[in-house]
MOPAC internal coordinates of N, CA, C and O (Angstrom, degrees):
PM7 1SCF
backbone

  N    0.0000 0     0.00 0     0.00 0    0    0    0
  C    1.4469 1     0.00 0     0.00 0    1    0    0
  C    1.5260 1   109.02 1     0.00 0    2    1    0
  O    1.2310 1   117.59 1   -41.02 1    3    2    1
  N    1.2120 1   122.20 1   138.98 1    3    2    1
  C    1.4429 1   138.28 1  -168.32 1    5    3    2
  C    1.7807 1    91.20 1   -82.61 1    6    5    3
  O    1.2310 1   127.08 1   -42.45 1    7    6    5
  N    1.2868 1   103.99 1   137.55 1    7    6    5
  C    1.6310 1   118.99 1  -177.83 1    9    7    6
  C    1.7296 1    91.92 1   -81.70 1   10    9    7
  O    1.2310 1   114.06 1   -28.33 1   11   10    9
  N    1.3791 1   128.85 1   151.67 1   11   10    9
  C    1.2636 1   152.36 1   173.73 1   13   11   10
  C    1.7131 1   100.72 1   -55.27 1   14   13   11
  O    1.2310 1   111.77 1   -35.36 1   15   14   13
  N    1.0670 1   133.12 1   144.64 1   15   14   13
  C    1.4345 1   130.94 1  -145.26 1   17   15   14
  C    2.2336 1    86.37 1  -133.14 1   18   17   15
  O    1.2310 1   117.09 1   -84.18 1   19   18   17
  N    1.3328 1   123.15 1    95.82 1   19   18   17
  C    1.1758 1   129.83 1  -173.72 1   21   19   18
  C    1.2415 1   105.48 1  -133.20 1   22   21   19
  O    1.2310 1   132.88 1   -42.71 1   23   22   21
  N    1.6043 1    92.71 1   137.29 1   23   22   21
  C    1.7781 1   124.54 1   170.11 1   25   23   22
  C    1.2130 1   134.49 1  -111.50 1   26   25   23
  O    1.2310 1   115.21 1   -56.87 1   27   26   25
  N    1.3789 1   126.69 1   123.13 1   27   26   25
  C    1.1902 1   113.10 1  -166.25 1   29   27   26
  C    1.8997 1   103.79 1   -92.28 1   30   29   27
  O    1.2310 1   124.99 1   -34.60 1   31   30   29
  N    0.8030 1   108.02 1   145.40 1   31   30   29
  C    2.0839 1   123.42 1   177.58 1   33   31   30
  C    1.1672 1   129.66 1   -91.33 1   34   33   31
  O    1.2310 1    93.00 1   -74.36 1   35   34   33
  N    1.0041 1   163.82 1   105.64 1   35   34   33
  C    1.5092 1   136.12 1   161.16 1   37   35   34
  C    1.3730 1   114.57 1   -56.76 1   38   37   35
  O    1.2310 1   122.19 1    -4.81 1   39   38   37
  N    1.6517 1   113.41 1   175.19 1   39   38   37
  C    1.7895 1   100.97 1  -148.93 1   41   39   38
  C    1.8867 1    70.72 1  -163.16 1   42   41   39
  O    1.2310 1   136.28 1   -33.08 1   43   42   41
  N    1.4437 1    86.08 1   146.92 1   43   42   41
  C    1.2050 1    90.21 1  -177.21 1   45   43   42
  C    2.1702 1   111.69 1   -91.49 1   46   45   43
  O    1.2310 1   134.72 1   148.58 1   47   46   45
  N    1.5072 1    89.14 1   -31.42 1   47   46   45
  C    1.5309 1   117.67 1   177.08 1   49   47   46
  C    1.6307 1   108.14 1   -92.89 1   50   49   47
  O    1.2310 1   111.14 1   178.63 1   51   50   49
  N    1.2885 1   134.28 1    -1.37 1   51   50   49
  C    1.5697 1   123.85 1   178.14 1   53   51   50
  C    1.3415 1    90.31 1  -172.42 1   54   53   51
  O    1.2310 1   118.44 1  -120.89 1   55   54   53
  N    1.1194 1   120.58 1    59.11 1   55   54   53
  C    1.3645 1   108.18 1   162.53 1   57   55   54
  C    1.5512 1   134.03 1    19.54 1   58   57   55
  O    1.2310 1   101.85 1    31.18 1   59   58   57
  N    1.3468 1   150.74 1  -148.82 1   59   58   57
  C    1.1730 1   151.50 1  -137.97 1   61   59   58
  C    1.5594 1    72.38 1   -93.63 1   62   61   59
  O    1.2310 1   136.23 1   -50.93 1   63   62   61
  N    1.8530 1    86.18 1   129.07 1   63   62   61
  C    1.7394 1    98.23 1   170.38 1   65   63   62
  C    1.8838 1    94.06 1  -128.49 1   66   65   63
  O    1.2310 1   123.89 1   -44.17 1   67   66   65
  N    1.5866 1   110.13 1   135.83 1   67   66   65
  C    1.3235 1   104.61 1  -173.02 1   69   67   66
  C    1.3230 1    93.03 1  -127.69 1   70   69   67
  O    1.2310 1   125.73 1   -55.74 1   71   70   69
  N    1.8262 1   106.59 1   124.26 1   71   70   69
  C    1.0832 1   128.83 1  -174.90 1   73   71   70
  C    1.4505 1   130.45 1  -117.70 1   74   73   71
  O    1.2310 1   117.36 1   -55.54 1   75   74   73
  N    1.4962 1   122.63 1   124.46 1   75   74   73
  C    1.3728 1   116.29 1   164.42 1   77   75   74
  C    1.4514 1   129.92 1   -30.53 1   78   77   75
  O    1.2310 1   107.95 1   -16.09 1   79   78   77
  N    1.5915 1   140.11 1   163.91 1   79   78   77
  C    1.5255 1   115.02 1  -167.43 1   81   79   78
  C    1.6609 1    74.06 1  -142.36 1   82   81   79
  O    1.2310 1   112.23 1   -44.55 1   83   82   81
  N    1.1389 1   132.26 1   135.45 1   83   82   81
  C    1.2691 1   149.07 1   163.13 1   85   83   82
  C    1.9419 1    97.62 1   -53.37 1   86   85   83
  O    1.2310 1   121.10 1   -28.23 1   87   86   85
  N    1.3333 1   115.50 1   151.77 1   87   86   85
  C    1.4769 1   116.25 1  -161.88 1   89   87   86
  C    1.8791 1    89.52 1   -70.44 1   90   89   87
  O    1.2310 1   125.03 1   127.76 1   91   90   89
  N    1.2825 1   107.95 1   -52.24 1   91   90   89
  C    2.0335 1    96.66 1   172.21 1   93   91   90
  C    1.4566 1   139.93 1   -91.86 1   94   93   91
  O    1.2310 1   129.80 1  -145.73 1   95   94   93
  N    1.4115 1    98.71 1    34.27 1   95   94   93
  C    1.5627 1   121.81 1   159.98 1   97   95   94
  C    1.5998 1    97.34 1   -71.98 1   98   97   95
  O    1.2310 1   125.64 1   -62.45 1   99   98   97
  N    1.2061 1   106.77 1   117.55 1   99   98   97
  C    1.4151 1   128.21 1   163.35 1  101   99   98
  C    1.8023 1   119.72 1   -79.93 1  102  101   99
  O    1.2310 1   122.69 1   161.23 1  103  102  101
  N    1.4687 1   112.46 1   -18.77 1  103  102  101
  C    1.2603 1   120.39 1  -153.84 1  105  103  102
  C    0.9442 1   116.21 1   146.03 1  106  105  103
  O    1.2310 1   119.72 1   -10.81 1  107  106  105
  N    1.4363 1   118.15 1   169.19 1  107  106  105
  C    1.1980 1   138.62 1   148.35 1  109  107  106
  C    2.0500 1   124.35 1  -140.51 1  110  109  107
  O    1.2310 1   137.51 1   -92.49 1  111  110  109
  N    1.6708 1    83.69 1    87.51 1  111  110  109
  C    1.5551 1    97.44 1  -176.17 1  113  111  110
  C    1.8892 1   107.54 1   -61.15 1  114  113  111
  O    1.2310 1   127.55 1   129.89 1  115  114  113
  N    1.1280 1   103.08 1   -50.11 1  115  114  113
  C    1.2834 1   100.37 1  -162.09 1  117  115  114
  C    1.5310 1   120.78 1   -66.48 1  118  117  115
  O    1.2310 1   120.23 1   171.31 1  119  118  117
  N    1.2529 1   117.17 1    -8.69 1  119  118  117
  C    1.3273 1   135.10 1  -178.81 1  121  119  118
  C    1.4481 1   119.20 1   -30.37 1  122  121  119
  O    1.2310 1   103.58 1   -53.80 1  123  122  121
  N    1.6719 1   147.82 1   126.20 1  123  122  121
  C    1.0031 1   114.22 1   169.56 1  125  123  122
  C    1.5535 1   107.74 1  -132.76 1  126  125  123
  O    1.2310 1   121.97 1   -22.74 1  127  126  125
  N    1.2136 1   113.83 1   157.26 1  127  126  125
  C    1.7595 1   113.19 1   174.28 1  129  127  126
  C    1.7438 1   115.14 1   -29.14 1  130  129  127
  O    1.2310 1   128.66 1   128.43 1  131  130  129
  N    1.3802 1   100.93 1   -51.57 1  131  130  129
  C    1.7297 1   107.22 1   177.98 1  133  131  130
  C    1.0835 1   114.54 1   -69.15 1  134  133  131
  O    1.2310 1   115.09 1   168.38 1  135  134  133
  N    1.3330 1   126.92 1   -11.62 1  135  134  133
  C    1.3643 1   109.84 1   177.31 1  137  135  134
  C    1.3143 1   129.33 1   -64.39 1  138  137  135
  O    1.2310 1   110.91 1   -10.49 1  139  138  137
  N    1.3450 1   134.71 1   169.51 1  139  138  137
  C    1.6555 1   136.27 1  -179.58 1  141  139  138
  C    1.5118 1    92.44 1   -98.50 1  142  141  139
  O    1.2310 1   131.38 1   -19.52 1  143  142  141
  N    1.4627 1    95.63 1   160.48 1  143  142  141
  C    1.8948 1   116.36 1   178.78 1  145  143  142
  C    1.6928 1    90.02 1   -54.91 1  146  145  143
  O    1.2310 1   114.97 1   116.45 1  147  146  145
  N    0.9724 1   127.14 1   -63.55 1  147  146  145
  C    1.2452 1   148.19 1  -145.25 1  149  147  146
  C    1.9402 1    91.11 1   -57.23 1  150  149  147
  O    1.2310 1   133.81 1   137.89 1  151  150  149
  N    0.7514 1    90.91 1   -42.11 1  151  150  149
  C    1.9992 1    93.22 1  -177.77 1  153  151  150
  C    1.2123 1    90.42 1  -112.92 1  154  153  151
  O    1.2310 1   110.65 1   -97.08 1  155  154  153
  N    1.2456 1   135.18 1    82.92 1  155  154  153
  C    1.6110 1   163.55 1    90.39 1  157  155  154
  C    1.6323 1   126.23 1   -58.43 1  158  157  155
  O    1.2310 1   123.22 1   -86.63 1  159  158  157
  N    1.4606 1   111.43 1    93.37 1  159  158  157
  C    1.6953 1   119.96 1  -165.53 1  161  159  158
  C    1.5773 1   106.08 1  -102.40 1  162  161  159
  O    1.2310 1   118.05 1   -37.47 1  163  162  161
  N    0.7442 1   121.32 1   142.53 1  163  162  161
  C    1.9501 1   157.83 1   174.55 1  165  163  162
  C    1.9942 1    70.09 1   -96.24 1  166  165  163
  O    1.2310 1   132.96 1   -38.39 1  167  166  165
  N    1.3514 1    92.56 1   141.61 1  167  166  165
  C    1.8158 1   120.73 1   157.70 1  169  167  166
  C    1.4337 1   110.73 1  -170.06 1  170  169  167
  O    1.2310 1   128.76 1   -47.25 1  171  170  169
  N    1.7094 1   100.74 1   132.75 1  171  170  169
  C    1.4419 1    97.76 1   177.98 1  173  171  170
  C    1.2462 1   102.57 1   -93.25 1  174  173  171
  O    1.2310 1   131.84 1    32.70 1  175  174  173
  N    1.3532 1    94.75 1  -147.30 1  175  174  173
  C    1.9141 1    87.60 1   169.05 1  177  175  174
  C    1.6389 1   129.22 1  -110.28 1  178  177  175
  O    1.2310 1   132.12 1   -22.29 1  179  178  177
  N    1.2039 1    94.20 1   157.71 1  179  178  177
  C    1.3908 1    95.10 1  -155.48 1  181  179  178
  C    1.5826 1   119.50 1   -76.12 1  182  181  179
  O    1.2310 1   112.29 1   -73.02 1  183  182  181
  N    1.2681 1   132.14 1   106.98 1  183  182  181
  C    1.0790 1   124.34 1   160.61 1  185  183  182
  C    1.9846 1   141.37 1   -65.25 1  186  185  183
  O    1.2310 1   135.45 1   -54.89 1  187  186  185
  N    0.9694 1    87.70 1   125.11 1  187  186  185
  C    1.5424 1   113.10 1  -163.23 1  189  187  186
  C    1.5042 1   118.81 1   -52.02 1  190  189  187
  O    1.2310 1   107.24 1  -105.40 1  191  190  189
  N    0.9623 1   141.39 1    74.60 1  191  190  189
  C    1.6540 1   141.75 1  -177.65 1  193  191  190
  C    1.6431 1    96.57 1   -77.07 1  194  193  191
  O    1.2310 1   128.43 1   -86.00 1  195  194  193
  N    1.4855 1   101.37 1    94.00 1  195  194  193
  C    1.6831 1   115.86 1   170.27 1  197  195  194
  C    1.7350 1   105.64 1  -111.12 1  198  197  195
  O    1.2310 1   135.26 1   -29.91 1  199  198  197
  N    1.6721 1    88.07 1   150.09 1  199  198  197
  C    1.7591 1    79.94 1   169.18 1  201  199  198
  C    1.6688 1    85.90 1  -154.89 1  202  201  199
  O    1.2310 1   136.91 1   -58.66 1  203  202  201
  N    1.3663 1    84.84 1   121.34 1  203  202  201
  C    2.4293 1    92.94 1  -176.73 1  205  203  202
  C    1.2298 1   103.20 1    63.65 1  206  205  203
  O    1.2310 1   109.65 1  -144.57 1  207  206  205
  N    1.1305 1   137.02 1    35.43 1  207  206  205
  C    1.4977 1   129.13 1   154.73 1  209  207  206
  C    1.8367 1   107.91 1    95.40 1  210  209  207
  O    1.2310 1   123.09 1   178.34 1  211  210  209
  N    1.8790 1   111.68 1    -1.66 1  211  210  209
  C    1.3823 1   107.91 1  -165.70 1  213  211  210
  C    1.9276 1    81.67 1  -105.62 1  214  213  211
  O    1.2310 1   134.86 1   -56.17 1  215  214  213
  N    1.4620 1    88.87 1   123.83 1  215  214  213
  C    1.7492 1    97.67 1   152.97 1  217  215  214
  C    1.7388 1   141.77 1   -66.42 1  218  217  215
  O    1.2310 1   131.42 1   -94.31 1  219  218  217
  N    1.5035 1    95.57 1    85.69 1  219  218  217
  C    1.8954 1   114.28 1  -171.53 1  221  219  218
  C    1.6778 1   104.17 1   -59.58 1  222  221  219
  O    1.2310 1   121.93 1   148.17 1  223  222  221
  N    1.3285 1   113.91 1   -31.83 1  223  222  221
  C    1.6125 1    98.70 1  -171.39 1  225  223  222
  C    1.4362 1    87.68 1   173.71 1  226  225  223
  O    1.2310 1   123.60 1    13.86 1  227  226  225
  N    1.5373 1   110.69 1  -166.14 1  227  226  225
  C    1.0917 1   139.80 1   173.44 1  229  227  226
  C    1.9784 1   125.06 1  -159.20 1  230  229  227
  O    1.2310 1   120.62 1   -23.46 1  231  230  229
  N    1.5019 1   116.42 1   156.54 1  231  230  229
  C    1.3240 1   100.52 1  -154.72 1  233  231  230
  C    1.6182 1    67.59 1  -136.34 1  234  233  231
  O    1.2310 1   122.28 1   -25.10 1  235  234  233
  N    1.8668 1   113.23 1   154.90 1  235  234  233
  C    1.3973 1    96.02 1   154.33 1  237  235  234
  C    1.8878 1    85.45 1  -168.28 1  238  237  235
  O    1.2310 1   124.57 1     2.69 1  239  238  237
  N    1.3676 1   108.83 1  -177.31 1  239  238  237
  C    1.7148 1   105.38 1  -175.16 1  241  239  238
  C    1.4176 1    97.60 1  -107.20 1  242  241  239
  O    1.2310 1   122.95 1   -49.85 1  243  242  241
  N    1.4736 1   111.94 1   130.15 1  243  242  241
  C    1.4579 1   138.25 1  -175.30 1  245  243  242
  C    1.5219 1   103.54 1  -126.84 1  246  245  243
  O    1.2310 1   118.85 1   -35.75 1  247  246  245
  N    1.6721 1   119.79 1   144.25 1  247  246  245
  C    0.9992 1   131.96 1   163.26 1  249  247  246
  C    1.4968 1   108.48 1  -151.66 1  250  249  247
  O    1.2310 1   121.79 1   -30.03 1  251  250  249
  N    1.2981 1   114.17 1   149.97 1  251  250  249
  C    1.7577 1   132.88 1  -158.39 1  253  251  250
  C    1.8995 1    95.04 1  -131.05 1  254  253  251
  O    1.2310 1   128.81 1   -94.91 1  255  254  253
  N    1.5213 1   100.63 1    85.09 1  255  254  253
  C    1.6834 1    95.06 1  -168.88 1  257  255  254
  C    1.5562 1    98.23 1   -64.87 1  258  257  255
  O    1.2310 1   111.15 1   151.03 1  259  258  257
  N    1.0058 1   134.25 1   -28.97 1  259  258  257
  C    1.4173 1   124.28 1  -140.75 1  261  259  258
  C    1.7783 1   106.60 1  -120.45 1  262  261  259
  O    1.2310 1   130.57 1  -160.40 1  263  262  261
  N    1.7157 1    97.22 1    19.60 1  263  262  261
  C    1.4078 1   101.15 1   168.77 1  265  263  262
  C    1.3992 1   124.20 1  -104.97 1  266  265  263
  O    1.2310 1   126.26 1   -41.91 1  267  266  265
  N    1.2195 1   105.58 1   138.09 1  267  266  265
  C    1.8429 1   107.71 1  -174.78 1  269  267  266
  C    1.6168 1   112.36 1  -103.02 1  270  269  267
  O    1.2310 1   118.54 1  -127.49 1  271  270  269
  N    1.2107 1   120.38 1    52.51 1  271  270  269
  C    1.4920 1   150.26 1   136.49 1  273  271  270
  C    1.1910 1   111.14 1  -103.98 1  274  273  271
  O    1.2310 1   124.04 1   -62.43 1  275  274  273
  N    1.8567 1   109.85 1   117.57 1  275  274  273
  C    1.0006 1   105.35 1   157.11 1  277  275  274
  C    1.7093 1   124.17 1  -115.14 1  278  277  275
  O    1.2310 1   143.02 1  -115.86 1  279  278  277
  N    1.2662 1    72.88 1    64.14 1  279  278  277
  C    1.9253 1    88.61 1  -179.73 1  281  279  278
  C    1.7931 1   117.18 1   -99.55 1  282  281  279
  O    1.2310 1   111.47 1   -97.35 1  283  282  281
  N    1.5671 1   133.67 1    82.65 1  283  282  281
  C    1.2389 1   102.79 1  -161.73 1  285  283  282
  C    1.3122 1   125.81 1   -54.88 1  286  285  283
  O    1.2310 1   113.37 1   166.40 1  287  286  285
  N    1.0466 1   130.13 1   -13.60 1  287  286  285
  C    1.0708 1   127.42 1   164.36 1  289  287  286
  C    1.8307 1   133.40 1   -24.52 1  290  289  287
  O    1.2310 1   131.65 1   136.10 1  291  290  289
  N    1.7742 1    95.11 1   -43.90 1  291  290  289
  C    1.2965 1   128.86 1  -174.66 1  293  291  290
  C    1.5522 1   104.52 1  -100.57 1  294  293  291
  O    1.2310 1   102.46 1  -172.04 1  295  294  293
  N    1.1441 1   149.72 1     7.96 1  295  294  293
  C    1.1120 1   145.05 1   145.00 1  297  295  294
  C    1.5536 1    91.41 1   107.39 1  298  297  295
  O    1.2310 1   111.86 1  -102.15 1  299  298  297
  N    1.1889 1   132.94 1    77.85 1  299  298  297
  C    1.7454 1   132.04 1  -168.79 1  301  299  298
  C    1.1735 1    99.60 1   -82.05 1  302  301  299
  O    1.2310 1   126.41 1    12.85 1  303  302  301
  N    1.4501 1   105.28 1  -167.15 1  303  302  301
  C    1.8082 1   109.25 1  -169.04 1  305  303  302
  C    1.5961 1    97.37 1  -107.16 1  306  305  303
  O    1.2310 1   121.38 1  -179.99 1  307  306  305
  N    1.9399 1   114.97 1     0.01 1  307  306  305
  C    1.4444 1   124.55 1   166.07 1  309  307  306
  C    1.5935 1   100.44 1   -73.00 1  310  309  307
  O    1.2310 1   120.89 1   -40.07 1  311  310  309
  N    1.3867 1   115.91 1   139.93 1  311  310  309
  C    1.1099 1   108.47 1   145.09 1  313  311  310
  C    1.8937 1   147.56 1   -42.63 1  314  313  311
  O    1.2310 1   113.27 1   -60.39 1  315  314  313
  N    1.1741 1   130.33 1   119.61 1  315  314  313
  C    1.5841 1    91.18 1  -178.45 1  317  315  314
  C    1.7683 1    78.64 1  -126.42 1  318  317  315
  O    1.2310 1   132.09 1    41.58 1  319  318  317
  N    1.7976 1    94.25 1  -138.42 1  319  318  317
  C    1.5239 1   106.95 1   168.60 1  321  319  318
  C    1.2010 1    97.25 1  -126.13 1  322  321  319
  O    1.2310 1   117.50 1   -36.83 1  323  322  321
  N    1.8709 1   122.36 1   143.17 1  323  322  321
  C    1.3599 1   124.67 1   160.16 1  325  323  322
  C    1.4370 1   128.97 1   -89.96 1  326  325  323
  O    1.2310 1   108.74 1   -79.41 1  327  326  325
  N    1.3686 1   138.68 1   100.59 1  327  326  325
  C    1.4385 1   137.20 1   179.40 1  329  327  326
  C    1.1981 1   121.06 1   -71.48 1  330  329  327
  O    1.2310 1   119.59 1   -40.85 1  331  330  329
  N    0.9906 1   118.39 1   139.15 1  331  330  329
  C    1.8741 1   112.40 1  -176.16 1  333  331  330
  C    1.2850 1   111.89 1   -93.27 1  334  333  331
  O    1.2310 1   125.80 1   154.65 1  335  334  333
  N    1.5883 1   106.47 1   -25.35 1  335  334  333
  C    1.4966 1   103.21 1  -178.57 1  337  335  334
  C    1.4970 1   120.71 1   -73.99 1  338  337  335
  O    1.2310 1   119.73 1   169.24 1  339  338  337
  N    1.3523 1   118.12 1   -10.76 1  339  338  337
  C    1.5410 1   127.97 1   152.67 1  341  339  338
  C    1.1327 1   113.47 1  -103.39 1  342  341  339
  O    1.2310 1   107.33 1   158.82 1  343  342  341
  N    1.7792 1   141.21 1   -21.18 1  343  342  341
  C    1.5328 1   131.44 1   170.39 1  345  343  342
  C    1.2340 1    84.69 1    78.04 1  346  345  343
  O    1.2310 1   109.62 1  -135.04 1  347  346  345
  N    1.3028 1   137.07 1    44.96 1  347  346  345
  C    1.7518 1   150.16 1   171.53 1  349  347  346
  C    1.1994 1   107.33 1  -110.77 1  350  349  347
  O    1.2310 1   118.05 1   -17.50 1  351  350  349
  N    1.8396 1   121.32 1   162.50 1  351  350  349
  C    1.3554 1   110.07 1   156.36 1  353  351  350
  C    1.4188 1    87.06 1  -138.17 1  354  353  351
  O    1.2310 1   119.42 1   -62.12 1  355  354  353
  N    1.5293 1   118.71 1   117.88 1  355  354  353
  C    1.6682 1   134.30 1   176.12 1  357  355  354
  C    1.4552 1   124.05 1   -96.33 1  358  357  355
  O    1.2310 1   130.42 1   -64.42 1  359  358  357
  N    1.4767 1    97.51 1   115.58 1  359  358  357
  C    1.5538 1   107.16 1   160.46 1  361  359  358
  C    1.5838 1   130.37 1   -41.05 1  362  361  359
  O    1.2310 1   112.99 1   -33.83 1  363  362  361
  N    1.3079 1   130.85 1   146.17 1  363  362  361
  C    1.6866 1   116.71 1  -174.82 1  365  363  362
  C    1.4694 1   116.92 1   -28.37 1  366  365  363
  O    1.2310 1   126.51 1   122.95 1  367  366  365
  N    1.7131 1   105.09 1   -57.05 1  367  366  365
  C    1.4323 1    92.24 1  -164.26 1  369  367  366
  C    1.5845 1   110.30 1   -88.87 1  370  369  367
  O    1.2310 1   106.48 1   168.97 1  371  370  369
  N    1.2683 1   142.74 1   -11.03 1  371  370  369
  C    1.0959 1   152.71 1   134.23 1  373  371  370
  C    1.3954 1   117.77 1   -19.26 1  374  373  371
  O    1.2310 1   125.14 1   126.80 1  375  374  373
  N    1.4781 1   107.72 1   -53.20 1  375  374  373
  C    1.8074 1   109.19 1   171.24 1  377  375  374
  C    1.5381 1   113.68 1   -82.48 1  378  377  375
  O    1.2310 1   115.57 1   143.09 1  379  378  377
  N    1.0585 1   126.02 1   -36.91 1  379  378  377
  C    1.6986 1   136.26 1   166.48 1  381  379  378
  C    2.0820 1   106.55 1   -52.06 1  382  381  379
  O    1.2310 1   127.83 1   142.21 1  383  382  381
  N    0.9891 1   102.54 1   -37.79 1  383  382  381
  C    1.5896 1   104.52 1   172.18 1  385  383  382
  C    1.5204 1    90.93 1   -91.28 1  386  385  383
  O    1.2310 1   101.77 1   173.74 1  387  386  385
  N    0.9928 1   150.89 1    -6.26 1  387  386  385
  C    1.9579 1   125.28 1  -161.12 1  389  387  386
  C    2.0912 1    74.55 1   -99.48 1  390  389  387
  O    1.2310 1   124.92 1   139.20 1  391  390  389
  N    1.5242 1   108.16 1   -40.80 1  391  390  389
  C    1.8943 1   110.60 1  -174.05 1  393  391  390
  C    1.3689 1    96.21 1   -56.93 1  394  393  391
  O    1.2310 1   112.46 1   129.23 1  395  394  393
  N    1.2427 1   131.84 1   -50.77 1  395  394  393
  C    1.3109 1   115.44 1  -159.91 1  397  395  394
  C    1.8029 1   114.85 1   -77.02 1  398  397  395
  O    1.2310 1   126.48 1   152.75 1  399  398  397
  N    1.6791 1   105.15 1   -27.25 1  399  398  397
  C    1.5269 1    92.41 1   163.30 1  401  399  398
  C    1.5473 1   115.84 1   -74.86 1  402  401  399
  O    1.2310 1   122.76 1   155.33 1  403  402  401
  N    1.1335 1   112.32 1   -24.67 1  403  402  401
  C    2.0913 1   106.41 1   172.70 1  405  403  402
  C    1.0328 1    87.03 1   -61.25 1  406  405  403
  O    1.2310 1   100.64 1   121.02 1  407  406  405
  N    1.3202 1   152.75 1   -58.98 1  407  406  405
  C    1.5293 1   143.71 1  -142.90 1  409  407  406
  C    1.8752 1   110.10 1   -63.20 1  410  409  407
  O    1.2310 1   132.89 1   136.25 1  411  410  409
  N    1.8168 1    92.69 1   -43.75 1  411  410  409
  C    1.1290 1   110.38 1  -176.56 1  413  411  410
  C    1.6929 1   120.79 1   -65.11 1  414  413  411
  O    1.2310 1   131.65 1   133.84 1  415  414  413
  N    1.3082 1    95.11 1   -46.16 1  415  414  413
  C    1.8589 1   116.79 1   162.37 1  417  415  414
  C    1.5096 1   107.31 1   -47.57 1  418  417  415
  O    1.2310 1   130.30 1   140.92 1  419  418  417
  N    1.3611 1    97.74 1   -39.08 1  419  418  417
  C    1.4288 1    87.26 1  -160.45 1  421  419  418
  C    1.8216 1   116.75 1   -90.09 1  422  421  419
  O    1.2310 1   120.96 1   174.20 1  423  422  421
  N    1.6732 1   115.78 1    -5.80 1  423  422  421
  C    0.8688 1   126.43 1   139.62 1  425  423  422
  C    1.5583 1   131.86 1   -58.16 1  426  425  423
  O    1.2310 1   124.86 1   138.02 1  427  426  425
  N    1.1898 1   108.28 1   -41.98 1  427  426  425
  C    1.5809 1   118.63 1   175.41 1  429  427  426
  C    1.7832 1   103.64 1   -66.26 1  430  429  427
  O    1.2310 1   120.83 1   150.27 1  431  430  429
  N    1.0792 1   116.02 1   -29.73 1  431  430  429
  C    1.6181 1   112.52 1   179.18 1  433  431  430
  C    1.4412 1   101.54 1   -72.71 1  434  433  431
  O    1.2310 1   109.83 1   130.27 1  435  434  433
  N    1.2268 1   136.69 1   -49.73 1  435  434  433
  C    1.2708 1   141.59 1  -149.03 1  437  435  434
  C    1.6540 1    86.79 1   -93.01 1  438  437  435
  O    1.2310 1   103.01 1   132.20 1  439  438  437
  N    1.0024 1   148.78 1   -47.80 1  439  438  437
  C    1.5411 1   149.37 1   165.41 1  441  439  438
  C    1.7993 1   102.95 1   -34.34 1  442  441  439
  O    1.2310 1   124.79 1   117.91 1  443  442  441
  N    1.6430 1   108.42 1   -62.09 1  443  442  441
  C    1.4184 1    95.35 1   166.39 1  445  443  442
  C    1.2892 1   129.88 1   -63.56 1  446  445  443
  O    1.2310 1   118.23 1   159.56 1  447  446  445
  N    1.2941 1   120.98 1   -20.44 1  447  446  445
  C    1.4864 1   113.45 1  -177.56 1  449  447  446
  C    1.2293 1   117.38 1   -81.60 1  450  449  447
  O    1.2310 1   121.42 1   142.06 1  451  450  449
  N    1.4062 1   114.89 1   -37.94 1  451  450  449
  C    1.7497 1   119.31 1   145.80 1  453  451  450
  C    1.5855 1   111.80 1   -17.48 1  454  453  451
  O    1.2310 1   123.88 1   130.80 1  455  454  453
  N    1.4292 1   110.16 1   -49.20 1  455  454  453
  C    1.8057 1   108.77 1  -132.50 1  457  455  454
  C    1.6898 1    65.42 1  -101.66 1  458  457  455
  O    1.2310 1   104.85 1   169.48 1  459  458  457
  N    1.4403 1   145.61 1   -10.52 1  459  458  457
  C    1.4882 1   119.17 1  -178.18 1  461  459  458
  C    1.7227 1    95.70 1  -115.96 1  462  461  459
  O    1.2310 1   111.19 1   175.47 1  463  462  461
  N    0.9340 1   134.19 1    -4.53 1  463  462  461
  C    1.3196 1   137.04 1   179.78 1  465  463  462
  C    1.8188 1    87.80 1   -67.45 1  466  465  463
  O    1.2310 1   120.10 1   136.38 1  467  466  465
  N    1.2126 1   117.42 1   -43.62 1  467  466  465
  C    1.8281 1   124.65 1  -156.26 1  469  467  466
  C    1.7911 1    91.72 1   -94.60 1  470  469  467
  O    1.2310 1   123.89 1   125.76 1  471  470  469
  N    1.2371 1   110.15 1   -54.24 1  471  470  469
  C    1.4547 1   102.29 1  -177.41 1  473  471  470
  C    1.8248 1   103.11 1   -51.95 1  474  473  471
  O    1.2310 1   120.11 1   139.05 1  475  474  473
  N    1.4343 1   117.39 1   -40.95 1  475  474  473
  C    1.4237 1    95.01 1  -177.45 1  477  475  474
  C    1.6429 1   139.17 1   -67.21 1  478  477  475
  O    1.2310 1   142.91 1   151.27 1  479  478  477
  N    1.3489 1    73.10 1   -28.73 1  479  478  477
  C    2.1763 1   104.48 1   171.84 1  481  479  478
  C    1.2359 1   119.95 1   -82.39 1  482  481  479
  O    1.2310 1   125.58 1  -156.16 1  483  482  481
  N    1.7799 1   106.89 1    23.84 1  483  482  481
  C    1.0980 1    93.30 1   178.12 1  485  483  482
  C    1.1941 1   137.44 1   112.96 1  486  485  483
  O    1.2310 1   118.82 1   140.05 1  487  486  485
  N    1.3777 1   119.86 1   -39.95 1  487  486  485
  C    1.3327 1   139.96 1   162.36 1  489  487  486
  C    1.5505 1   142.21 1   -28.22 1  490  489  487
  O    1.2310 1   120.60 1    42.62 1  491  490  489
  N    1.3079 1   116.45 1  -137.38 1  491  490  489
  C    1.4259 1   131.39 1   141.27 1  493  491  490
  C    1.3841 1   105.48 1   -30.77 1  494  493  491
  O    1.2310 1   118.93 1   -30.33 1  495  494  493
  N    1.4182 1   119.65 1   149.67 1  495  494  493
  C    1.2472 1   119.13 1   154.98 1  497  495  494
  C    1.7060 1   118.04 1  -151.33 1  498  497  495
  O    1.2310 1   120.10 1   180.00 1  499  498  497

């Protein structure tokens, strides 16, 4: 059995806080001496939302053990996922509805490209 994988922090409000790391905690780069216990982040890794080589965002799983909000929104001590393209962090079904409006967007894009595929050929104008 793999031993529990823990880091200790500096804390700006409790000094050295030593914490368990969820098995896909990658880190915590952003960490700083001033920070409070309370903004202590779990991050896995970040997955890449590219489209043609331009960077749209990124999505990855974040958790804030030592926060007493449990709003994911606010980075809870639940795990969720954080999106950048809303600066959100979403619960399962929270992110399953954020897919189905990309899905929906992403019909509405292809609806315009229809409507300029025809405007260029000639069409509509």
């Amino acid at each position: 059995m793999t031993e529990p994988r823990t880091i200790t922090l500096p804390t700006a409000d409790h000094g050295l806080v030593t914490v368990t790391c969820p098995a896909w905690c990658v880190g915590h780069p952003n960490h700083r001496p001033d920070d409070h216990r309370a903004d202590i982040l779990h991050c896995g890794p970040d997955v890449a939302l590219v489209f043609r080589g331009h960077d749209i965002g990124d999505a990855s799983l974040v958790q804030s053990p030592f926060s007493t909000a449990e709003i994911p929104e606010l980075c809870s001590s639940t795990p969720g996922v954080s999106v950048s393209l809303l600066g959100l962090t979403l619960a399962p079904a929270a992110l399953c509805d954020f897919a189905a409006a990309l899905d929906r967007h992403a019909d509405q894009l292809r609806d315009l490209a229809d409507q300029l595929y025809a405007i260029l050929a000639g069409g509509d104008r």
